[in-house]
N, C-alpha and C positions, 0 to 999 in steps of 0.2 A: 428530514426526520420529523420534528415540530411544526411545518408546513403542514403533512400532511398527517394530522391530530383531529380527528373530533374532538367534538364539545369537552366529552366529558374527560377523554385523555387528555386533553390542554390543561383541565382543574386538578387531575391528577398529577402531570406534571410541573405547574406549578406549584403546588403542595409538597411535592419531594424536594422541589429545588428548595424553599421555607424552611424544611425539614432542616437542608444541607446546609443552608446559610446559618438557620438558632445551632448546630453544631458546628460549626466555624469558627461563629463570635464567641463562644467558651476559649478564658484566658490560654495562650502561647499555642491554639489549634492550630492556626493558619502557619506559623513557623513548622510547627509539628511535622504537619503534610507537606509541607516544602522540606524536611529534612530528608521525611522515609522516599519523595520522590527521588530526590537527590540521589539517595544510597542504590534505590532500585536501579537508577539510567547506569549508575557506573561500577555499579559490582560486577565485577568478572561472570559472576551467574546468571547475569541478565535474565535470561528466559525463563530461569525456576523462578527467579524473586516476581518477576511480571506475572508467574499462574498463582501466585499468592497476595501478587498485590491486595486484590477486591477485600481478600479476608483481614489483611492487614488495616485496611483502611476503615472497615467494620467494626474491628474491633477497637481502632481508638477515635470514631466517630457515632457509631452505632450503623446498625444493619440495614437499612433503608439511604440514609449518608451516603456511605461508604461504598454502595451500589450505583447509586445516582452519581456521585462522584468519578467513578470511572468510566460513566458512562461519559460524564460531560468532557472528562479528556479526550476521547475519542470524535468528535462530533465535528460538523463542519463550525464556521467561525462565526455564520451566520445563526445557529441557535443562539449562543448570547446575548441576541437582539430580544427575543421571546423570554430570556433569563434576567434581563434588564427591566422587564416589564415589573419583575414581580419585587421591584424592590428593592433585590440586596442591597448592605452596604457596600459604600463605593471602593473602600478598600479589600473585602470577601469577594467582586467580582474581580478586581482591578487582578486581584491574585487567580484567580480561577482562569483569567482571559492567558496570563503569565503562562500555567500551568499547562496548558492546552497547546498553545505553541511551543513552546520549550519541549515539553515530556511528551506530546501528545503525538505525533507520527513515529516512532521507537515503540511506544508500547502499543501502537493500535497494528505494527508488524509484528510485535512478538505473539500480539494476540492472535491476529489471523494465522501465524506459524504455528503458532500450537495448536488450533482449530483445521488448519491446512496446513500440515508440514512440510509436502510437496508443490505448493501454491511459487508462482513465481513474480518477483517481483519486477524482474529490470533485464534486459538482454543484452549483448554486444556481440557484432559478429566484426570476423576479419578477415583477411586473404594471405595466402601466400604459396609459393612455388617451392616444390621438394623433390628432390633429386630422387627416383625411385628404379630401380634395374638400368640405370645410365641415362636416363628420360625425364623432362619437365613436366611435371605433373600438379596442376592447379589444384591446391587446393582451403578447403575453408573452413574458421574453428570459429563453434558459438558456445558463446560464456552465456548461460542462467544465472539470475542471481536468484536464489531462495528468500522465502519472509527472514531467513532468519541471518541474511545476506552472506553467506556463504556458497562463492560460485563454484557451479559444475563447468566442466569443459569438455568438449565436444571435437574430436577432429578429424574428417573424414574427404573423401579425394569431390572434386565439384558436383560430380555428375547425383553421389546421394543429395547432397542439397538442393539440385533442382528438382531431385525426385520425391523429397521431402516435401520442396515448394509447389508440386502439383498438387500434391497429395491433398493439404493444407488448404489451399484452394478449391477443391473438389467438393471435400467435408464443410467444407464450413461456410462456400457461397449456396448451396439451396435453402440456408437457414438463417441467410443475414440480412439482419433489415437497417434502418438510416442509423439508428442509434448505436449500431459496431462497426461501425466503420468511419471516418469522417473524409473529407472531399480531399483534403493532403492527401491522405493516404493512395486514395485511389488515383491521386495522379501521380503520384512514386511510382506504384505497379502499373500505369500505363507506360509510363515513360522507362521503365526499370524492361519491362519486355519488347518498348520498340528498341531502345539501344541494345538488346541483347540480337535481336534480328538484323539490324543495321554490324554489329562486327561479325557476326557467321557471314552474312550476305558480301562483305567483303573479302572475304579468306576462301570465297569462293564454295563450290558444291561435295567439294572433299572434305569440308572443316564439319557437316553434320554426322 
């Protein structure tokens, strides 16, 4: 994010961070924002209290704050090096660093979940065998998890998931370049297709 800042977005961001820090150092802030995080991760409401966080923060830091602030929970761990720069004191960041790992992957899914509420976070697939008309029948169930980690489940007989898995394949290899995919990957689905050819190839010309 702060990598890639010109000139003058760097002076502008560190100017906010300044901002965030003189409203910090006003007596019992830094506890303040450590309590309303607190209340936010673990209130049953989770995801309402997270779309009001920013305003929450606004209003007992000021509007520029309280924006910066949520942004810097969100961020990789690496802007704090750039937020180190400017000075804060060492207990205003020491808490902000706190803040970020603690609060900060919770609220940066509620956020995308409310921004994408269909977005997916996490998958698991599984196997198993069910007895259908007196016959074994292979089959496979994939759990979604949502930003807002509530799983969907999926359960259908093999041959839609491999019909699924071409499909997938189809779409989405004339538009992939190094960066979506990486080299594991690609050797799971080598390997994952020659073992599927290596057990038909055994069960003989009647198993296709």
């Amino acid at each position: 994010m702060v990598d890639r800042l010109d000139h003058e977005e760097q002076f502008l961001f560190k100017e906010e961070v300044l901002q965030l820090a003189d409203a910090l150092a006003e007596a019992g802030a830094l506890d303040n924002v450590e309590d309303l995080l607190t209340d936010v991760i673990t209130s049953p409401r989770f995801d309402s209290e997270v779309f009001t966080l920013e305003r929450s923060l606004q209003v007992m830091l000021g509007a520029r704050p309280g924006t910066t602030l949520v942004g810097l929970l969100t961020v990789s761990p690496e802007v704090f090096d750039q937020v180190a720069e400017v000075q804060v004191a060492a207990e205003t960041l020491e808490r902000m660093r706190a803040w970020r790992a603690r609060f900060g992957l919770a609220i940066d899914n509620a956020l995308n979940f409310l921004n994408n509420p269909d977005g997916i976070q996490g998958h698991d697939f599984s196997t198993q065998q069910a007895n259908v008309e007196e016959r074994s029948v292979l089959q496979g169930r994939l759990t979604l998890v949502r930003y807002n980690n509530e799983p969907q489940f999926f359960l259908a007989d093999a041959h839609v998931f491999y019909g699924l898995i071409a499909d997938i394949l189809e779409q989405l290899g004339p538009h992939t370049s190094e960066d979506a995919i990486d080299e594991e990957t690609l050797v799971r689905l080598r390997e994952g297709l020659e073992r599927l050819e290596r057990q038909l190839a055994s069960r003989g010309p009647g198993s296709r």
